[in-house]
C-alpha positions as CSV (number, residue, x, y, z in Angstrom):
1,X,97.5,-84.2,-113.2
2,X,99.9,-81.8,-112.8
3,X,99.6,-78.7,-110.7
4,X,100.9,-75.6,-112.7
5,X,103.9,-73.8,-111.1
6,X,103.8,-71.0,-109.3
7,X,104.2,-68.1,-111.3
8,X,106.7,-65.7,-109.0
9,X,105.6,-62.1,-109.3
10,X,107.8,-59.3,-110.3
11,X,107.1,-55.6,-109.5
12,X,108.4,-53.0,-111.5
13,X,108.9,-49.9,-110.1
14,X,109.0,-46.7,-111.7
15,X,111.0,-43.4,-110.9
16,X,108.3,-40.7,-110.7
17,X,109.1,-37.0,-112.2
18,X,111.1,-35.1,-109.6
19,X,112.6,-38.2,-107.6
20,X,115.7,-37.1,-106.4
21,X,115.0,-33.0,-105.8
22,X,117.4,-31.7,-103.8
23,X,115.3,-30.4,-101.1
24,X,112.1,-32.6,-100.8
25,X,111.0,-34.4,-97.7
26,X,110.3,-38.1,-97.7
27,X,106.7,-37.6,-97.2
28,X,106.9,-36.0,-100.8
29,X,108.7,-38.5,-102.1
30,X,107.1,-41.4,-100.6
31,X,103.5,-39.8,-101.6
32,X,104.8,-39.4,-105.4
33,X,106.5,-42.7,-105.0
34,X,102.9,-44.6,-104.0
35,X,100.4,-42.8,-106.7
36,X,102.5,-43.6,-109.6
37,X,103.3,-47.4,-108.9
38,X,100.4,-47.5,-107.3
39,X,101.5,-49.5,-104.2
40,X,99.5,-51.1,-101.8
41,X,99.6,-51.8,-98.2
42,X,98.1,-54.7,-96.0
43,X,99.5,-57.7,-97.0
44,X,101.0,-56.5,-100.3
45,X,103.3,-53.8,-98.0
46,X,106.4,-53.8,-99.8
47,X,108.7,-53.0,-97.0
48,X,108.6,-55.2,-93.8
49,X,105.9,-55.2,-92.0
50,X,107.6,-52.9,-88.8
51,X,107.9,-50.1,-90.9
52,X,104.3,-50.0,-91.8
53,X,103.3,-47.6,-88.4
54,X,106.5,-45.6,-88.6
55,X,106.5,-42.4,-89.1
56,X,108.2,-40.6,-91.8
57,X,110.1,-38.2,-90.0
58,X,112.1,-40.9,-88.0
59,X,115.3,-41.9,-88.5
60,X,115.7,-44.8,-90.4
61,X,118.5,-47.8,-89.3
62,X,120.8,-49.1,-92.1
63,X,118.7,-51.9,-93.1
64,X,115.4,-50.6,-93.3
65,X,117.2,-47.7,-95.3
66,X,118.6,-49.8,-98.3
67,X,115.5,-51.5,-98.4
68,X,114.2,-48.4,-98.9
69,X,116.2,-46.8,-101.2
70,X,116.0,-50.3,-103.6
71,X,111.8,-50.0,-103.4
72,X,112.2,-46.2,-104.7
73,X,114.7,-46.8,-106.8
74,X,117.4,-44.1,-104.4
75,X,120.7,-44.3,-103.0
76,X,121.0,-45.3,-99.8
77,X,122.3,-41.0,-99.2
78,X,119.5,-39.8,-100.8
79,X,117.2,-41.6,-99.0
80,X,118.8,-40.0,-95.6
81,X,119.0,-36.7,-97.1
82,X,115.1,-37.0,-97.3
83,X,114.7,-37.3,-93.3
84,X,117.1,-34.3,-93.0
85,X,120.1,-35.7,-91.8
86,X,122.5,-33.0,-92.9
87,X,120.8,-30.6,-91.0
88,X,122.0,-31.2,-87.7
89,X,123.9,-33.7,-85.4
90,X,121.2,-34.6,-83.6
91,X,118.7,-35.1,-86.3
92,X,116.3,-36.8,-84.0
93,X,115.2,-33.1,-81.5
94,X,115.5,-30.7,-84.4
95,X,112.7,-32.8,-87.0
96,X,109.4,-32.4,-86.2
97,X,107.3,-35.2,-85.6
98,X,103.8,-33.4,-86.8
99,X,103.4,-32.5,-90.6
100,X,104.4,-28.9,-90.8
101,X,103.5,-27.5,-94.4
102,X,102.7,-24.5,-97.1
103,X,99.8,-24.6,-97.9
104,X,100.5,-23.0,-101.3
105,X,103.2,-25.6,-101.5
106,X,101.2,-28.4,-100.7
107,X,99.0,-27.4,-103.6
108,X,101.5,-28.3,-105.9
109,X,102.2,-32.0,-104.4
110,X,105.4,-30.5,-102.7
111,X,106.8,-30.8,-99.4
112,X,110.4,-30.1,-98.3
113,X,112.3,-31.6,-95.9
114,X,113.6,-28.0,-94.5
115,X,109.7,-27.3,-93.5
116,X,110.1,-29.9,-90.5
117,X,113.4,-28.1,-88.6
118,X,112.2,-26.7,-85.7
119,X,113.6,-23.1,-86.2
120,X,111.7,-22.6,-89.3
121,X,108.5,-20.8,-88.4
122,X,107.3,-20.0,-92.2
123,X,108.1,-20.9,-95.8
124,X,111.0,-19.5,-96.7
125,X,109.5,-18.3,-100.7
126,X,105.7,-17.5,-100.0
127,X,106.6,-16.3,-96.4
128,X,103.4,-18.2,-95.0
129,X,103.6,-19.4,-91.8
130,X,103.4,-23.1,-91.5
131,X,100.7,-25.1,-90.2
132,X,101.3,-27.4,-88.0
133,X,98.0,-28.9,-87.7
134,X,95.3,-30.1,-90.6
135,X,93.7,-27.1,-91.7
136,X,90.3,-28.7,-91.5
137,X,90.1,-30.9,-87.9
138,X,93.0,-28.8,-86.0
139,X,94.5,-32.4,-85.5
140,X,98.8,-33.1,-85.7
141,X,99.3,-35.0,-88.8
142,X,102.0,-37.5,-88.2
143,X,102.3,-39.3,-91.3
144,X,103.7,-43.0,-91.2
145,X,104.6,-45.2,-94.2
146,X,101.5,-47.0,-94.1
147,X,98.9,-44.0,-94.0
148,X,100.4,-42.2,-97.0
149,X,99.5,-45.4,-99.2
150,X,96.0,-45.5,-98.5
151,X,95.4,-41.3,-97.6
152,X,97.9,-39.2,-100.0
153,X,98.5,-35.7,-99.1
154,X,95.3,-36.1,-97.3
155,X,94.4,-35.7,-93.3
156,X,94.5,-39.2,-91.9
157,X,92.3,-37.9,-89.2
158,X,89.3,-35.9,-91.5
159,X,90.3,-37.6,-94.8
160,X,90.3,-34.4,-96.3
161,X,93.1,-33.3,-98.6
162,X,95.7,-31.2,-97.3
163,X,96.5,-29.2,-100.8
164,X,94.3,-28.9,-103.4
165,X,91.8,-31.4,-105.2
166,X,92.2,-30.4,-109.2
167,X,95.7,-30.4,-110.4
168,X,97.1,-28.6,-112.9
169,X,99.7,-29.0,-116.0
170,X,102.2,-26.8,-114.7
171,X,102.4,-28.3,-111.2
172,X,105.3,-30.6,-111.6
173,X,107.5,-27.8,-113.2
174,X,106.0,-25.4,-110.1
175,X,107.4,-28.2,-108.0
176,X,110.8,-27.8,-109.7
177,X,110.9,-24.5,-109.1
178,X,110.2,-24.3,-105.8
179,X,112.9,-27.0,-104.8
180,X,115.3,-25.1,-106.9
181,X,115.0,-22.0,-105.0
182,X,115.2,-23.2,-101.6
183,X,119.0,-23.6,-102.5
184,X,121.2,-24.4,-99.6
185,X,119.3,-25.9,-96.6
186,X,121.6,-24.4,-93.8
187,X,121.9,-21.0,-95.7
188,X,117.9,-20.9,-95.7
189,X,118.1,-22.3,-91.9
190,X,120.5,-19.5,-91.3
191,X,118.4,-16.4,-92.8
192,X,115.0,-17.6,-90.8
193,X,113.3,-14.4,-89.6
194,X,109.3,-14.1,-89.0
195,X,107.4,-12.4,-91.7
196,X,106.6,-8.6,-91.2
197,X,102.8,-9.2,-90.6
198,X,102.8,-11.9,-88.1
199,X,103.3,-9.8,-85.3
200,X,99.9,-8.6,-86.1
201,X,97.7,-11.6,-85.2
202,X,97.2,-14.0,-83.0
203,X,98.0,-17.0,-84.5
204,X,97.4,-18.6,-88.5
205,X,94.3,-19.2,-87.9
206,X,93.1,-15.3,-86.7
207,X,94.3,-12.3,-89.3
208,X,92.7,-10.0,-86.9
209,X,95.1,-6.9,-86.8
210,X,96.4,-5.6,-83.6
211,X,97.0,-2.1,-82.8
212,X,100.5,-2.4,-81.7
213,X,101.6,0.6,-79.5
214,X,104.4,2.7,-81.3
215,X,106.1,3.3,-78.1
216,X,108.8,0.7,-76.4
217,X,106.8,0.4,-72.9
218,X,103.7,-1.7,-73.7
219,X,100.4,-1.9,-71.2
220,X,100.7,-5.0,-69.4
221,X,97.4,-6.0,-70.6
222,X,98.3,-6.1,-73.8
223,X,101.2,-8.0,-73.6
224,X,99.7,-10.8,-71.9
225,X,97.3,-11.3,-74.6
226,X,99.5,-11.0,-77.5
227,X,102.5,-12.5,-76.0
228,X,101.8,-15.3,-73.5
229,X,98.1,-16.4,-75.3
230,X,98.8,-19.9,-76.3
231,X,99.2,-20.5,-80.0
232,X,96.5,-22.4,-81.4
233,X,98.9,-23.7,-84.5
234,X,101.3,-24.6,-82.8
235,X,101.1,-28.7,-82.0
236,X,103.5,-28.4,-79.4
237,X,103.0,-26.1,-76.6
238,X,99.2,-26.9,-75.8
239,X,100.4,-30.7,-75.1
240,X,103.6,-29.6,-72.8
241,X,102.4,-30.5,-69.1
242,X,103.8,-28.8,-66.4
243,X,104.8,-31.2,-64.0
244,X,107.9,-32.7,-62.6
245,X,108.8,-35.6,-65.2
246,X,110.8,-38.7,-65.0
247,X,112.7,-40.1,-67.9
248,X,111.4,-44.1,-67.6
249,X,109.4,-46.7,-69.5
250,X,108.6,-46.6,-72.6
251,X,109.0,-44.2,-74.9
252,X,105.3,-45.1,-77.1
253,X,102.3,-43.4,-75.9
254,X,99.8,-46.0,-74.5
255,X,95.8,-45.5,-74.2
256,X,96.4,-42.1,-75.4
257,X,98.6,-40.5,-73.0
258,X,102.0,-39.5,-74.0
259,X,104.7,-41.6,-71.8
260,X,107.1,-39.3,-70.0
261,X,110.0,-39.6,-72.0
262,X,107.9,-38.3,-74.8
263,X,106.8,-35.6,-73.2
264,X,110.8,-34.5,-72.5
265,X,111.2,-35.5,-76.2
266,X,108.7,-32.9,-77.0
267,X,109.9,-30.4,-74.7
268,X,113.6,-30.7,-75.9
269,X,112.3,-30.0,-79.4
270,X,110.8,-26.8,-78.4
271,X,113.6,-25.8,-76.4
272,X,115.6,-26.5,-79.1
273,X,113.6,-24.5,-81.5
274,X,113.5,-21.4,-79.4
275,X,117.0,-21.4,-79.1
276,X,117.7,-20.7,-82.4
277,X,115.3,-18.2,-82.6
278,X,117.1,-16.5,-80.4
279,X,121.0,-17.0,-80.7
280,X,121.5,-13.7,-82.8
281,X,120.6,-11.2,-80.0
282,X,123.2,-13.0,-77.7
283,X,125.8,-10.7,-78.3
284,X,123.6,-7.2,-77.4
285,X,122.6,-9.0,-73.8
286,X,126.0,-9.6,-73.0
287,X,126.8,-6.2,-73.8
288,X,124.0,-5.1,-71.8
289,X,125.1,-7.4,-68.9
290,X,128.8,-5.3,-69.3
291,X,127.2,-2.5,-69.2
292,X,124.9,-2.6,-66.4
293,X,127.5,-4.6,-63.9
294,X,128.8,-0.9,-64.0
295,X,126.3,1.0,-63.9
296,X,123.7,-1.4,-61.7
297,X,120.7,0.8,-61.9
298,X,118.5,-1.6,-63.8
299,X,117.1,-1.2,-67.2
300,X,116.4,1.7,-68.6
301,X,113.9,3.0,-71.5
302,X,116.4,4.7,-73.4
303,X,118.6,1.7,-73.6
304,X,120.5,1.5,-76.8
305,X,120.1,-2.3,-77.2
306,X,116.7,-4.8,-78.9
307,X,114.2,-4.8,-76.2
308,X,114.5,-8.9,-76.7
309,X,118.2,-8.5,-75.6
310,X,116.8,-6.8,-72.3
311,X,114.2,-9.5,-71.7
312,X,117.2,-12.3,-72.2
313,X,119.2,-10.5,-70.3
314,X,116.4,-10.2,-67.1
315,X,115.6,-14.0,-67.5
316,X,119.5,-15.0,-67.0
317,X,119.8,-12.4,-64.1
318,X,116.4,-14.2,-62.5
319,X,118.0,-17.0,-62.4
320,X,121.6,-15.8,-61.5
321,X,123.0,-17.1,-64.6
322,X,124.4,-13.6,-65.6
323,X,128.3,-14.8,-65.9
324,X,127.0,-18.2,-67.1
325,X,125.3,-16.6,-69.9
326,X,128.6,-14.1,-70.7
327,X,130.6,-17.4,-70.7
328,X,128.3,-20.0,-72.6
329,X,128.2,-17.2,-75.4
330,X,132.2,-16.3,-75.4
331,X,132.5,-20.4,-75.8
332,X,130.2,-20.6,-79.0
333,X,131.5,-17.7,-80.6
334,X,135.4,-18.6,-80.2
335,X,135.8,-20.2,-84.1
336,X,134.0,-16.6,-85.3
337,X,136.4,-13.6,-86.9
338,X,135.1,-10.4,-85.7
339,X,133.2,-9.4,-88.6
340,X,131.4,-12.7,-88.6
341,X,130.7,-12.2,-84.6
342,X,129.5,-8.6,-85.4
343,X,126.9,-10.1,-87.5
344,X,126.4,-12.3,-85.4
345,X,125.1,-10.4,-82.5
346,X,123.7,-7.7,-84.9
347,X,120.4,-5.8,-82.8
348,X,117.5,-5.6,-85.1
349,X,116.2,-2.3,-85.9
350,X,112.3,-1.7,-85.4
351,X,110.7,1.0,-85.8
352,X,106.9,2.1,-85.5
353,X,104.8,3.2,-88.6
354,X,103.9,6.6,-87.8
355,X,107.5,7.6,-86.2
356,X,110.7,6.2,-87.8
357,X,112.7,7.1,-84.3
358,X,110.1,5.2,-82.2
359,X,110.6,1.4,-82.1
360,X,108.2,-1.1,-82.3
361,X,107.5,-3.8,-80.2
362,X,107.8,-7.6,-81.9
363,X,105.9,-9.3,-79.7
364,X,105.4,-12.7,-81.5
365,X,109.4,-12.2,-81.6
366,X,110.3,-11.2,-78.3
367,X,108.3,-14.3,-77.0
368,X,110.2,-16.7,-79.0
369,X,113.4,-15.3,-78.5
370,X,113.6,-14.4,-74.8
371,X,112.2,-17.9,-74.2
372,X,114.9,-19.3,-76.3
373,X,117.8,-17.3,-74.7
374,X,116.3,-19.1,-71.1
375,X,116.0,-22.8,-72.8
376,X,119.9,-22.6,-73.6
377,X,121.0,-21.6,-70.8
378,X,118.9,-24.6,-69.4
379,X,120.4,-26.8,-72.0
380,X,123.7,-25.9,-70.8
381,X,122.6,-26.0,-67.2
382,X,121.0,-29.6,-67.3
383,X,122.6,-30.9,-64.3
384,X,121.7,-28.1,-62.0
385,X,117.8,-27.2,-63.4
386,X,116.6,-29.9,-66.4
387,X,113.9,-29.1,-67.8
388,X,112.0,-31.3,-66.5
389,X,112.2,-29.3,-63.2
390,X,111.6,-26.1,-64.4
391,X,108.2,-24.7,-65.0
392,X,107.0,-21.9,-67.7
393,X,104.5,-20.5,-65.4
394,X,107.8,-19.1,-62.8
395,X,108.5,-16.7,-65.2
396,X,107.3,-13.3,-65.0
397,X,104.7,-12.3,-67.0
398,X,104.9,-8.7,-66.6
399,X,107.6,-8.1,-69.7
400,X,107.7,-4.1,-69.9
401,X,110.6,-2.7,-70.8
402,X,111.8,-1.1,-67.0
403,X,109.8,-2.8,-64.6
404,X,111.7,-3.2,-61.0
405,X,111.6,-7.0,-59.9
406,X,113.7,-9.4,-57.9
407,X,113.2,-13.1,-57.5
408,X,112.1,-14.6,-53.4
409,X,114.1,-17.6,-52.9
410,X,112.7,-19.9,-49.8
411,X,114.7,-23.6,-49.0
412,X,111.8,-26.4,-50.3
413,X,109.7,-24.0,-51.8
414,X,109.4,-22.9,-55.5
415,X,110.8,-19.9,-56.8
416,X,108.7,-16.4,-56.6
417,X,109.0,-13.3,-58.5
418,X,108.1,-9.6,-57.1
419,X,107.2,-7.4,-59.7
420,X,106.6,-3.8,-59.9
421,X,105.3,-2.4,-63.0
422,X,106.8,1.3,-64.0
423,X,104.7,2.6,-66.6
424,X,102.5,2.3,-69.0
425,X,102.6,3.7,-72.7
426,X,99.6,6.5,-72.2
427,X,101.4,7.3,-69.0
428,X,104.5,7.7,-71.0
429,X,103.0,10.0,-73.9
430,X,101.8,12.4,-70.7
431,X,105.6,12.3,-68.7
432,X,106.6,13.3,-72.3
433,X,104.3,15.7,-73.3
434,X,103.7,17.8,-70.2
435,X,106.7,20.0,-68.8
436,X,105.9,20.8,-64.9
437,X,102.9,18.7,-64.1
438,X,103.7,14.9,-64.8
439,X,102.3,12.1,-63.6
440,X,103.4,8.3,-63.2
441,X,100.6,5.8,-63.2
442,X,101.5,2.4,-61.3
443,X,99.0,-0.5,-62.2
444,X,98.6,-2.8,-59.4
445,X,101.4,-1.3,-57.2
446,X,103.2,-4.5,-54.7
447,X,102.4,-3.4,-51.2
448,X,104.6,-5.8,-49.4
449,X,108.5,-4.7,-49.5
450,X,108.1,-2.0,-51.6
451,X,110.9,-0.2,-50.1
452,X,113.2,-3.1,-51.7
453,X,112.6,-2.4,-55.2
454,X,114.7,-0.2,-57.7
455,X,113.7,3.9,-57.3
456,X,115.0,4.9,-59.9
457,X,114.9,5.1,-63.8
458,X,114.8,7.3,-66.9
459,X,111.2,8.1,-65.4
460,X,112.3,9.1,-62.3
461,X,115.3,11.2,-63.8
462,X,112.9,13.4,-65.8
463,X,110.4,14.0,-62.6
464,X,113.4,15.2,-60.8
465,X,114.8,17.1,-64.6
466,X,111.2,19.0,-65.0
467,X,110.3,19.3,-61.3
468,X,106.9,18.9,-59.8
469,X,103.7,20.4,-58.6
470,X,103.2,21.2,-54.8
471,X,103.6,19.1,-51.8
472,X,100.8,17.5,-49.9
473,X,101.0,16.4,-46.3
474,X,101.4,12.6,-45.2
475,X,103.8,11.8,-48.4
476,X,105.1,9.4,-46.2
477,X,105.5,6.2,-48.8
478,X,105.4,3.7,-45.2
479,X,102.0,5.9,-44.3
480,X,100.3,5.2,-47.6
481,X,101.0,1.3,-47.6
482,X,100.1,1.0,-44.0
483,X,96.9,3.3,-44.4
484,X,93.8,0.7,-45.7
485,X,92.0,3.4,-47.0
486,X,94.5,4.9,-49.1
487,X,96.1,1.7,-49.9
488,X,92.8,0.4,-51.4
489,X,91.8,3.6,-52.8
490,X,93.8,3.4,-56.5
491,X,92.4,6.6,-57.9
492,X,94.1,8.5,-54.7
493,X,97.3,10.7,-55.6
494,X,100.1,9.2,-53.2
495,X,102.5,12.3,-53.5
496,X,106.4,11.8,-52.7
497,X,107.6,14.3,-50.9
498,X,111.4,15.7,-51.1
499,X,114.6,13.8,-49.9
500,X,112.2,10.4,-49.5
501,X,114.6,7.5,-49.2
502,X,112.9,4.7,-51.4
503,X,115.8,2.1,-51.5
504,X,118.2,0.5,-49.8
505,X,120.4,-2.5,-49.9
506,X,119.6,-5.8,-50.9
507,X,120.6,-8.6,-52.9
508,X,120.0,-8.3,-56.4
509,X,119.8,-11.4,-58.8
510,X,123.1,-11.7,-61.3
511,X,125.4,-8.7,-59.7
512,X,125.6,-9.2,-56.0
513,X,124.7,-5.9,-53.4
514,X,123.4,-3.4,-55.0
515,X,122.7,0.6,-53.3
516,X,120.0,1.7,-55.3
517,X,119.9,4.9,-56.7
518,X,117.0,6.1,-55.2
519,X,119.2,6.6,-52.1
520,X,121.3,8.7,-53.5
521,X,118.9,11.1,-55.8
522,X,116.0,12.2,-53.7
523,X,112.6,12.6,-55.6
524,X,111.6,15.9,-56.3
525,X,108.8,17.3,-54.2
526,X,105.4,17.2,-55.6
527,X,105.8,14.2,-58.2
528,X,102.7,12.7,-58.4
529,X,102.2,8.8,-58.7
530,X,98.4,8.0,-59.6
């Protein structure tokens, strides 16, 4: 009897509609790809079996590539223009791991690779910002060739889908459009700013409005809450550990727990991202770092520059990396023609909504930015302070725009930061508003070395401009530190009396000795400080 032969299979692929857009990601593609030749995984995987668990945001080698490209029916170029590769030398710290996707793009089966650069924060047609977890379990999606067979465009976490359930006719042509308008990748990469009404909530999932202040000194309070809360969207920053890492073993996570050369894979990408946030205001905080190594009086509040330039520039001088900053940024701008450097370094006008001449604060913006301005000067630094060394919670939290502060350097010990807040905005709309009787209100006033601070600002030169109220005895500054009961007592007037010397020399971070002015233009008599 003979056995009959062994019929060989043959699978017959078919090119979905839209293979080959321009702009699409590879989860697209590979989701398209799967529903319409409805491929299977197990043991009828098509590709080899290692590429099953990898995820589709990692860099293919040759091999696995053209295998690719010959299962979807590609060129070997298109399939590496779907991971992204033309959009940066080192592919592998600017391409999010995580799914990061529009949800009103994702509705229409449509996912670009340009959503997955780190210095993209929101979709560059609907304006949405991204989300960077599933929508319904908070979870990172990391999709892997394997999970997009058997959950498409769906959570692999909640098995919920990610867009929505009913399609429609005009979906594919939607599809079309969008990758049509995205154009150039590095033009798009290029023009990334944050929508107008982010800076009004906390975070995607909150649309909560927040009732900005319309002057440039913001309360402390709410800075810390609108600046330095962590954001709940973002699947990054909530998993970066503070702690002194070591770049060995392997690089999988096992058990659960991220190895540590993951976690400085994670951290580099952030850094990363937050550097090109920030790379257009470069040229104002070098300006500003000319100007005040003349005039070394500290910042002021009628300083014509973007309050993120003056929070880039304070981090560089905190860590005496003033003339590494001027230099790093005179490097990368060599191959630019002045026009192009003008642009460059253009400040961003913004301006409150109920006075045009009033800027507003960006808060969402300043973070991102004046953390991004410190991350490249770490990058470019790596030798002296990696980041692996250096920890977020150093730096000061107290962002005003002219607070007095200096950093306390001890051998073996980490770093610590002095800070003196100068004002807040009601106490600013009073100074303003009143002509002979103005008051100063210090939250939280440092007792220890208070003589060492900066005494002197555009606050101070309009006490001594508009003149004061009359003296009171023991204005002695020394008296009412020492003094328990008056030191503890914050709704006691601590009056200034005239000729009070308030400064004197010390060492100040990024421009060497510095007299401060304080010294030289005595307070008028009467000023009150609440």
């Amino acid at each position: 009897m003979k056995l009959p032969l062994a019929v060989k299979t043959v699978v017959r692929r078919v090119k979905p509609m839209g293979m080959g857009w321009s702009n699409e990601s590879m989860y697209g593609a590979w989701n398209r790809h799967c529903l319409v030749n409805g491929v299977q995984g197990g043991v009828q995987f098509p590709l080899d079996k290692s590429m099953a668990r990898r995820g589709l945001f990692s860099m293919l080698v040759p091999d696995e590539a053209e295998k690719l490209a010959k299962e979807m029916l590609l060129t070997v170029k298109e399939i590496a223009r779907l991971n992204g590769a033309d959009m940066g030398k080192e592919n592998a710290l600017v391409i999010n791991v995580a799914l990061r996707y529009c949800r009103r793009c994702i509705d229409l089966n449509y996912h670009s690779a340009v959503y997955q650069h780190v210095a993209l924060a929101r979709c560059p047609l609907h304006t949405t910002v991204f989300h960077d977890v599933c929508h319904h379990c908070h979870k990172p999606v990391v999709p892997t060739f394997a999970s997009v067979i058997e959950y498409p465009f769906e959570c692999p976490n909640c098995k919920l889908a990610l867009g929505r359930s009913a399609a429609r006719e005009t979906d594919a042509s939607e599809a079309s459009a969008v990758d049509t308008m995205i154009t150039d990748r590095r033009r798009v990469l290029a023009a990334t700013k944050p929508s107008f009404h982010w800076r009004f909530t906390f975070s995607s999932e909150q649309s909560e409005r927040l009732g900005t202040p319309s002057n440039p000194v913001a309360s402390r309070h709410y800075q810390r809450l609108c600046v330095w809360q962590a954001d709940r969207s973002s699947a990054h920053w909530p998993r970066f550990l503070e702690e002194h890492l070591t770049v060995t073993g392997n690089s999988r996570s096992t058990g659960g727990i991220w190895s540590p050369y993951a976690q400085v894979e994670a951290a580099q990408r952030v850094l990363l991202w937050l550097r090109q946030a920030c790379y257009a205001h470069e040229l104002a905080a070098v300006t500003l770092a000319y100007r005040l190594g003349r005039y070394p009086r500290g910042l002021r509040i009628d300083v014509h520059t973007s309050l993120i330039s003056a929070a880039i520039y304070k981090l560089a001088s905190a860590y005496g990396l003033v003339q590494d900053m001027v230099m790093f940024f005179e490097s990368d701008a060599t191959d630019l023609k002045g026009p192009a450097k003008a642009q460059l370094g253009r400040t961003v006008a913004r301006y409150g909504a109920t006075a045009a001449g009033e800027p507003e604060l960006d808060f969402r913006l300043m973070q991102l930015e004046m953390l991004g301005m410190f991350a490249k000067l770490l990058l470019m630094h790596r030798h002296q302070a990696p980041t692996t060394e250096v920890s977020w919670l150093e730096l000061p939290h107290e962002l005003e725009f002219a607070p007095a502060w200096f950093k306390i350097i001890v051998p073996s010990q980490p770093f610590q930061y002095v800070i003196r807040p100068r004002v807040n905005e009601a106490s600013l709309r009073r100074l303003i508003a009143r002509k002979w009787n103005h008051e100063l209100c210090l939250e939280h006033p440092i007792l220890a070395n208070e003589a060492e601070f900066w005494g002197h600002n555009r606050l101070d030169s309009l006490w001594r401009t508009n003149g004061g109220g009359p003296n009171m005895p023991n204005t002695n500054p020394e008296f009412l530190l020492s003094n328990p009961k008056l030191r503890d007592n914050r709704s006691l007037a601590k009056v200034f009396g005239t000729g009070q010397q308030l400064g004197r020399n010390y060492e100040a971070p990024g421009f060497g000795t510095v007299i401060t002015p304080a010294a030289r233009l005595p307070i008028e008599r009467g000023s009150r400080i609440i």
